[in-house]
DRENSE-439290 format. One line per field, with one value per residue: x, y, z of N, C-alpha, C in turn; residue in one letter. Coordinates in Angstrom, 3 decimals, decimal comma, padded with zeros to 6 digits, always signed. Each point is the difference from the previous one (the first is absolute). Layout:
BEGIN
nx <- X | ...;
ny <- Y | ...;
nz <- Z | ...;
cax <- X | ...;
cay <- Y | ...;
caz <- Z | ...;
cx <- X | ...;
cy <- Y | ...;
cz <- Z | ...;
rest <- a | ...;
This chain:
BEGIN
nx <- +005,895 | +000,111 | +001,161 | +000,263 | +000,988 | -000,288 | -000,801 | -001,087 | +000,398 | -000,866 | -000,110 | +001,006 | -000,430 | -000,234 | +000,899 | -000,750 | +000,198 | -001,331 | -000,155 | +000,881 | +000,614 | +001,021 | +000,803 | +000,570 | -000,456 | -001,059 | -000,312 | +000,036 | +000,390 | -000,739 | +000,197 | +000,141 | +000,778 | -000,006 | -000,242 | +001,175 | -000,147 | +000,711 | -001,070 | -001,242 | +000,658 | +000,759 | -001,114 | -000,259 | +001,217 | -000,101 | -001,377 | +000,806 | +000,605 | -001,042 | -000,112 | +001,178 | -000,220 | +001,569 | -000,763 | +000,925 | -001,321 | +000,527 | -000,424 | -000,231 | +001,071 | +000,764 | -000,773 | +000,364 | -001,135 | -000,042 | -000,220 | +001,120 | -000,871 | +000,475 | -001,159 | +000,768 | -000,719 | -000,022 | -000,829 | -000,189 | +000,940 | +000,320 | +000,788 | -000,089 | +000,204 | +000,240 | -000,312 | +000,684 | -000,423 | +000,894 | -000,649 | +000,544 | +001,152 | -000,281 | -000,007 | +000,903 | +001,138 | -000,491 | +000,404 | +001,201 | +000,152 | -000,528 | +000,274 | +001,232 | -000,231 | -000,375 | +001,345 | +001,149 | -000,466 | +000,341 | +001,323 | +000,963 | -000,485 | +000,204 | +001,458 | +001,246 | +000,526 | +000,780 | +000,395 | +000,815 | -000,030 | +000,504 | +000,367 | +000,271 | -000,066 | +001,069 | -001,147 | -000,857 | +000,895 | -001,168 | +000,265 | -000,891 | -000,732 | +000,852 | +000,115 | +000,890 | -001,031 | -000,136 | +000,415 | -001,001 | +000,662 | +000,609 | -001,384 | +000,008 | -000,838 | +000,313 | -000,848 | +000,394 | +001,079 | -001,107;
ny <- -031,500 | +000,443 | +000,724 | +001,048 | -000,082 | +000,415 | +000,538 | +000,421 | +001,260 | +000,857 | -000,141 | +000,407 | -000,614 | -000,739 | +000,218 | +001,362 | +000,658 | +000,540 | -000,789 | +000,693 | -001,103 | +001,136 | -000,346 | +000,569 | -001,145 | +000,288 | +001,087 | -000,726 | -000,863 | +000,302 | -000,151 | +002,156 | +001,002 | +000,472 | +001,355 | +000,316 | +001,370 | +000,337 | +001,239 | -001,209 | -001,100 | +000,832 | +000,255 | -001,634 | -000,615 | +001,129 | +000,197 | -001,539 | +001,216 | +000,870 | -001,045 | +000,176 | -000,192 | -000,363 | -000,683 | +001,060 | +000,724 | -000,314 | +001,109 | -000,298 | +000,884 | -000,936 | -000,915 | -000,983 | +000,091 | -000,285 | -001,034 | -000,851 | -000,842 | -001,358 | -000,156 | -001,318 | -000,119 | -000,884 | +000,037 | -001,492 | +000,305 | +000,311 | +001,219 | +000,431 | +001,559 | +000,346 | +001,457 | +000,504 | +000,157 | +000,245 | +000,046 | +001,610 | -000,404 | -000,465 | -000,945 | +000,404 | -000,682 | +000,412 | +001,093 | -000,089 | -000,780 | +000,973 | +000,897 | -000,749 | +000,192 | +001,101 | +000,527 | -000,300 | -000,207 | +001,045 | +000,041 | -001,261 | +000,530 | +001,731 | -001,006 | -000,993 | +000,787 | -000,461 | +000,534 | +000,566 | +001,315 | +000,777 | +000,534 | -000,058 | +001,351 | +000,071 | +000,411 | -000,043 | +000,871 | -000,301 | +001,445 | -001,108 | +000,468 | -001,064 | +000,632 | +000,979 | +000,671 | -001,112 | +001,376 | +000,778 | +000,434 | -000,870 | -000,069 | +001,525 | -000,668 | -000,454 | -000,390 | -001,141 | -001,094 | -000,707;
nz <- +103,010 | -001,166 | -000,451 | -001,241 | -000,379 | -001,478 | +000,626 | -001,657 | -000,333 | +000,106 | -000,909 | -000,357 | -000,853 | +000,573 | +000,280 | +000,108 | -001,464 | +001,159 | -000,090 | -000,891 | +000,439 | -000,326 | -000,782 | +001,271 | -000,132 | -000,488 | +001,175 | +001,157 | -001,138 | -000,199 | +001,100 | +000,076 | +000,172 | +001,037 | -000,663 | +000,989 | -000,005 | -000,740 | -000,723 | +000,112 | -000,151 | -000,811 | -000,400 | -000,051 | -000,229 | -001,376 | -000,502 | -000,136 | -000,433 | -000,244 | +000,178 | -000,411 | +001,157 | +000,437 | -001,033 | -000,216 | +000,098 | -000,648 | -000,385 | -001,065 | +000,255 | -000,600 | -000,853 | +000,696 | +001,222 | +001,107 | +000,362 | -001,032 | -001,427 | -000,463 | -000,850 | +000,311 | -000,664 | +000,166 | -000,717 | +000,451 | -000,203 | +001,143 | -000,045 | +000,992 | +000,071 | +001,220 | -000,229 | +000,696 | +000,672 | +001,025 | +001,018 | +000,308 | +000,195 | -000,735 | +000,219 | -001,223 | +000,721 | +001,356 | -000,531 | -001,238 | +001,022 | +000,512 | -000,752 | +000,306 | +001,061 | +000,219 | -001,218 | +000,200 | +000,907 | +000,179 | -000,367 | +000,355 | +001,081 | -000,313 | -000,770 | +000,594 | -000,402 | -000,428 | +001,458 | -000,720 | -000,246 | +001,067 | -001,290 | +001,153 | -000,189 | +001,428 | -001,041 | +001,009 | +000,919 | +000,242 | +000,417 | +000,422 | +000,863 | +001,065 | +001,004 | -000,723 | -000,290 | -001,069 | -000,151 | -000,290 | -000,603 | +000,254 | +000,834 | -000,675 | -000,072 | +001,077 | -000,132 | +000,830 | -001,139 | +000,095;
cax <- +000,439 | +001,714 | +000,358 | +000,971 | +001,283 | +000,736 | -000,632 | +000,603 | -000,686 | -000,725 | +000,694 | -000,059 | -001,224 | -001,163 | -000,410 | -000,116 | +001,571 | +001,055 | -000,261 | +000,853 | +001,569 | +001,405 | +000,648 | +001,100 | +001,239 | +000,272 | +000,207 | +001,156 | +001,094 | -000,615 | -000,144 | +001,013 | +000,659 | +000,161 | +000,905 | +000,003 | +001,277 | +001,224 | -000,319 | -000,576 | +001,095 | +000,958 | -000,748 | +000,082 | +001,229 | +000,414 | -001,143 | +000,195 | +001,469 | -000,665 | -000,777 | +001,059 | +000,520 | +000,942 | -000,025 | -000,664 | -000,376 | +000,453 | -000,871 | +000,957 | -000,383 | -000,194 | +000,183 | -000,416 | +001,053 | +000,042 | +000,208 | -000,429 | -000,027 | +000,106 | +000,407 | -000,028 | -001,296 | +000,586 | -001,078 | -000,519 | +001,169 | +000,232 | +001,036 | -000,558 | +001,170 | -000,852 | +000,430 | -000,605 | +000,534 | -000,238 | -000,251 | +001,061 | +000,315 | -000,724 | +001,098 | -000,310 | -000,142 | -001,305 | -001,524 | -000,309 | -000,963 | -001,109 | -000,421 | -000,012 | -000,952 | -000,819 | -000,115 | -000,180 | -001,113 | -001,284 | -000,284 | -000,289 | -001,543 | -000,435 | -000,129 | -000,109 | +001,322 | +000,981 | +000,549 | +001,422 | +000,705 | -000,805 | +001,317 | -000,287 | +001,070 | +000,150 | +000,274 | +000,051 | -000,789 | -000,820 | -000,218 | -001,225 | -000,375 | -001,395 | -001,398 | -000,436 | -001,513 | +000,673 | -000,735 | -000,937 | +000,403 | +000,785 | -000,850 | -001,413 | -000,039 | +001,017 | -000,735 | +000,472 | -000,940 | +000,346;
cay <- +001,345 | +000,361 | +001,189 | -000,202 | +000,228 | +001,215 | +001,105 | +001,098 | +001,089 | +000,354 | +000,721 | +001,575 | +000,681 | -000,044 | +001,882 | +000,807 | +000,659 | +000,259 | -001,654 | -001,249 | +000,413 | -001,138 | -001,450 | +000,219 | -000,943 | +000,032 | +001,264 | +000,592 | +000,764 | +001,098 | +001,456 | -000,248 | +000,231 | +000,825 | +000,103 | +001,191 | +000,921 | +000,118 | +000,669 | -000,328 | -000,362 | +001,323 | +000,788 | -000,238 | +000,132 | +001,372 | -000,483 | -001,218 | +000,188 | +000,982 | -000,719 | +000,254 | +001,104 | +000,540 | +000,972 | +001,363 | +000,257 | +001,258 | +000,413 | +001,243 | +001,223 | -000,411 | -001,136 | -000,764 | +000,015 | -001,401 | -001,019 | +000,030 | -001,091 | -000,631 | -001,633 | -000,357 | -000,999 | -001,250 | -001,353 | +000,577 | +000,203 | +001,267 | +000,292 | +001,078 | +000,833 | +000,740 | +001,058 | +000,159 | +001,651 | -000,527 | +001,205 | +000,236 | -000,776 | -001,580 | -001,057 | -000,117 | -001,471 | -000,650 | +000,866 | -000,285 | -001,496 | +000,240 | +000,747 | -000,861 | -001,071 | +001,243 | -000,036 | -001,180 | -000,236 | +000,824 | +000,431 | -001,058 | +000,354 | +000,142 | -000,097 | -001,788 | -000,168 | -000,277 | +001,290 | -000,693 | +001,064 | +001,341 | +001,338 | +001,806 | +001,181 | +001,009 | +001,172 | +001,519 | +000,007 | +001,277 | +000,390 | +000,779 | -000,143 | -001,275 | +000,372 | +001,047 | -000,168 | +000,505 | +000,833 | -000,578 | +000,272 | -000,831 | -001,433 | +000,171 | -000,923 | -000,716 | -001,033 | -001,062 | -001,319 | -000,758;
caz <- -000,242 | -000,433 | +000,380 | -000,619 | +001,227 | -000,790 | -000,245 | -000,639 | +000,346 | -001,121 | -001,337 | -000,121 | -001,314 | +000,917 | +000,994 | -000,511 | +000,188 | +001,283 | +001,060 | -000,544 | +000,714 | -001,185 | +000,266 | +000,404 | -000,122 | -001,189 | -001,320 | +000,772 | -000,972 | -000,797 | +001,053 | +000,045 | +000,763 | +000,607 | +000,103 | +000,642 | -001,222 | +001,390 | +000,790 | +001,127 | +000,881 | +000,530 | +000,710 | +000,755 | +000,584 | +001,350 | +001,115 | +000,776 | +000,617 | +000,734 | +001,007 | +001,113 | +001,287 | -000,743 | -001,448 | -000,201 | -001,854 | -000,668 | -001,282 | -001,011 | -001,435 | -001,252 | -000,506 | +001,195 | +001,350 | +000,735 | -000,443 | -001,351 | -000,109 | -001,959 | -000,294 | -000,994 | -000,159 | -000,566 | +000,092 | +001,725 | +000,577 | -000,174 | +000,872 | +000,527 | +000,535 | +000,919 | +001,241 | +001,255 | +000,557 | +001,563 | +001,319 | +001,218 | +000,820 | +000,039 | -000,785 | -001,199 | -000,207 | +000,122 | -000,516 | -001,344 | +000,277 | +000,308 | -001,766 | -001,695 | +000,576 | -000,447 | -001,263 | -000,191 | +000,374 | -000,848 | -001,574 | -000,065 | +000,584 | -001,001 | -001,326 | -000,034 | -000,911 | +000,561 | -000,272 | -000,392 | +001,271 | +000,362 | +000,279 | +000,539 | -000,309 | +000,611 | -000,418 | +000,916 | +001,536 | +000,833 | +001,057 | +000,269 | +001,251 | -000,158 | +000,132 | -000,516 | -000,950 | -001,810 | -001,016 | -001,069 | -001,404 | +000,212 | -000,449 | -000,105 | -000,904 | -000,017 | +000,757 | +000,234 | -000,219 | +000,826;
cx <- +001,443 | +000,564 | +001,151 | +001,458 | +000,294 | -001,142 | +000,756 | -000,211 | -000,807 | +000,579 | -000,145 | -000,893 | -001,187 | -000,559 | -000,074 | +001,447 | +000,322 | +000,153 | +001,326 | +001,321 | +000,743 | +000,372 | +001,507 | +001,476 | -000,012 | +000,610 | +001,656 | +001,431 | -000,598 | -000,274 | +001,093 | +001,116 | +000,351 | +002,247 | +000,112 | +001,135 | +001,034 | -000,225 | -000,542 | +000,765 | +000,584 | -001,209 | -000,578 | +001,012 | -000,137 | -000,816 | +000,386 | +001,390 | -000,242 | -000,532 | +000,731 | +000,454 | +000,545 | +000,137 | -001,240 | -000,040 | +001,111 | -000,493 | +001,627 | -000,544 | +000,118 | -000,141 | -000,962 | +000,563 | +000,806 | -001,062 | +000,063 | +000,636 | +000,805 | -000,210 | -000,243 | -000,698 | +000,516 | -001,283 | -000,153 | +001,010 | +000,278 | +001,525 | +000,246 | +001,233 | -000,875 | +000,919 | -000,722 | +000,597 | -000,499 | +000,118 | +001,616 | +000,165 | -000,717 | +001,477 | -000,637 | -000,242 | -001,234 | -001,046 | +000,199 | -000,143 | -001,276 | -000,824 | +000,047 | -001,122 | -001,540 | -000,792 | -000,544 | -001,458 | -001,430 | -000,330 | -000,857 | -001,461 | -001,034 | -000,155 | -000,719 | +001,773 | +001,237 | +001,329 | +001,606 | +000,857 | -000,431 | +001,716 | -000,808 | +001,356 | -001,234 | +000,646 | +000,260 | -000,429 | -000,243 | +000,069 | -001,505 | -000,634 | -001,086 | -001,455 | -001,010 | -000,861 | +000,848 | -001,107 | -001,267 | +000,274 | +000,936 | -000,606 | -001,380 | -000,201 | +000,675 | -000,306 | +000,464 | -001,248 | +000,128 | -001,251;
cy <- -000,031 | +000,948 | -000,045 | +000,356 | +001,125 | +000,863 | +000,989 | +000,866 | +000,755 | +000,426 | +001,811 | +000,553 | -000,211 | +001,352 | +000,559 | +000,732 | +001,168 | -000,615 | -000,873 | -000,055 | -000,667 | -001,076 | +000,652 | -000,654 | -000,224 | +001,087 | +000,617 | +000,487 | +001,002 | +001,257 | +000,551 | +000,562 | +000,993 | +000,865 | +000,944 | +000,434 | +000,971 | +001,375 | -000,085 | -000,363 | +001,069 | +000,667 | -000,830 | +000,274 | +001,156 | -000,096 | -000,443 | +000,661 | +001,052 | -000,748 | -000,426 | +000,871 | +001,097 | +001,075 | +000,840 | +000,381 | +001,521 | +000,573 | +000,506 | +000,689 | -000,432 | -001,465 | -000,903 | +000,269 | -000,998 | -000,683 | +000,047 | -001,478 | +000,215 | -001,392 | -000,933 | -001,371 | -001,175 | -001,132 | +000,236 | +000,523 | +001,991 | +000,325 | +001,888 | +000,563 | +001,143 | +000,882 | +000,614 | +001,597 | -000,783 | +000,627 | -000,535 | -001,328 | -001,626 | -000,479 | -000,566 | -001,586 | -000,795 | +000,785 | -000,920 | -001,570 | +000,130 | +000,095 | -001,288 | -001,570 | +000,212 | -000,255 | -001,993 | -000,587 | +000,633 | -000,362 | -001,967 | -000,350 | -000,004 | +000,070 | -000,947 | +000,130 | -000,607 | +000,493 | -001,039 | +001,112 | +000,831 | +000,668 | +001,058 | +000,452 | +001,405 | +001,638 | +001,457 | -000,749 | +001,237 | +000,188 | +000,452 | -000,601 | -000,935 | +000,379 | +001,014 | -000,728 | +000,466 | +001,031 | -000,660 | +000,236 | -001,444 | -001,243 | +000,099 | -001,084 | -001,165 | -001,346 | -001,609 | -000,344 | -001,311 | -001,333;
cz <- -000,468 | +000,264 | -001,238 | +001,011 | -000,949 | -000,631 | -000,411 | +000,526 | -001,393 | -001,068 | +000,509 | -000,773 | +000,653 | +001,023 | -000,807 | +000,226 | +000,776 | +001,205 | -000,662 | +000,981 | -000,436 | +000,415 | -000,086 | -000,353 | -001,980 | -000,774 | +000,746 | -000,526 | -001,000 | +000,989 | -000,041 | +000,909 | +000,950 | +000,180 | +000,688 | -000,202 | +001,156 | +000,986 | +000,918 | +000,778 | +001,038 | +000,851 | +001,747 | +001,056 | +000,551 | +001,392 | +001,380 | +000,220 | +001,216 | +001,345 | +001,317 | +000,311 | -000,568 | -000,990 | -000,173 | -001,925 | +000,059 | -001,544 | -000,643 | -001,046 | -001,000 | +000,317 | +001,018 | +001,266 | +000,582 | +000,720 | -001,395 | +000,204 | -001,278 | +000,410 | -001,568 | -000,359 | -001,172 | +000,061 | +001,810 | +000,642 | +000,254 | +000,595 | -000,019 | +000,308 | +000,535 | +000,573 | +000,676 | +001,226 | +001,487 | +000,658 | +000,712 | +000,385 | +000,140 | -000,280 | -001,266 | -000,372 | -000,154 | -000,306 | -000,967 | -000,236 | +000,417 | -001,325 | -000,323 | +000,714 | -000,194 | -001,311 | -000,258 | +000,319 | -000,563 | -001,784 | +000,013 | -000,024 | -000,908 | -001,257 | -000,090 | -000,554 | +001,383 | +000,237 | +000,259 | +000,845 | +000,175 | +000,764 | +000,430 | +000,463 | +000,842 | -000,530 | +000,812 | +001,239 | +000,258 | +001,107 | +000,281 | +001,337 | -000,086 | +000,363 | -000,842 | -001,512 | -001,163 | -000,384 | -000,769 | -000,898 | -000,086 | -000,615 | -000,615 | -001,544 | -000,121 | +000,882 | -000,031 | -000,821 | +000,676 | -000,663;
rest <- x | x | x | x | x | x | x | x | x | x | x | x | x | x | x | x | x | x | x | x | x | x | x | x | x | x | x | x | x | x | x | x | x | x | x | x | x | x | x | x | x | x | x | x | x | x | x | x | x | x | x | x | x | x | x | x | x | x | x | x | x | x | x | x | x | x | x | x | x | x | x | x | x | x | x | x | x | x | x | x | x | x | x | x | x | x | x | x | x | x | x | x | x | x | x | x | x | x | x | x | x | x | x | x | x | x | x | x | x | x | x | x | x | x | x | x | x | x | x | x | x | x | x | x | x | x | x | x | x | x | x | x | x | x | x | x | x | x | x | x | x | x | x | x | x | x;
């Protein structure tokens, strides 16, 4: 009894062509790229800035509320400027290590991009009651991605 030691595997033309499975390593520079564009980004962030304690959504009348993100997208590379509005009395210090640990972590997560900084800027403190329920008008549509 022999045994070859380098068994082929079947030619691909041999299956029927929905039985066929690429040859990965051949076509692998011809695949192509996934890009993710800087709104997503910003939109995460706000998301992942909301997720702490601390920070409270503020809506505005014109333009964007708070949390508001910018970021800036460089091949994998990103670098983020984040504000933010904080309940009464936290210590800002460690709220805004909190955000930028937050940010940091989240956007990384879920891009794959590599986050280079995360400037957050303590725009408003709120006076609003920890325990007290945000209005529905506040979050109606406004649902965590995750």
């Amino acid at each position: 009894m022999s045994t070859s030691a380098s068994a082929a595997p079947p030619a691909a033309t041999d299956a029927p062509p929905g039985d066929r499975v690429p040859n990965r390593t051949a076509d692998s520079g011809r695949r192509g790229h996934l890009e993710i564009g800087s709104r997503v980004v910003e939109r995460i962030a706000q998301v992942a800035a909301r997720r702490v304690d601390e920070v409270v959504r503020q809506p505005a009348t014109f333009g964007s509320g708070l949390p508001n993100a910018t970021a800036k997208v460089a091949g994998q590379h990103v670098r983020l400027d984040v504000e933010v509005a904080v309940r009464w009395g936290r210590p800002l210090p460690q709220t805004a290590a909190a955000v930028r640990s937050q940010v940091a972590e989240q956007v990384s997560e879920l891009t794959g991009l590599v986050v280079d900084s995360v400037a957050v800027g303590i725009a408003a403190v709120a006076a609003v009651a920890a325990d007290a329920p945000a209005p529905a008008a506040i979050g109606a549509g406004d649902e965590d991605v995750t």
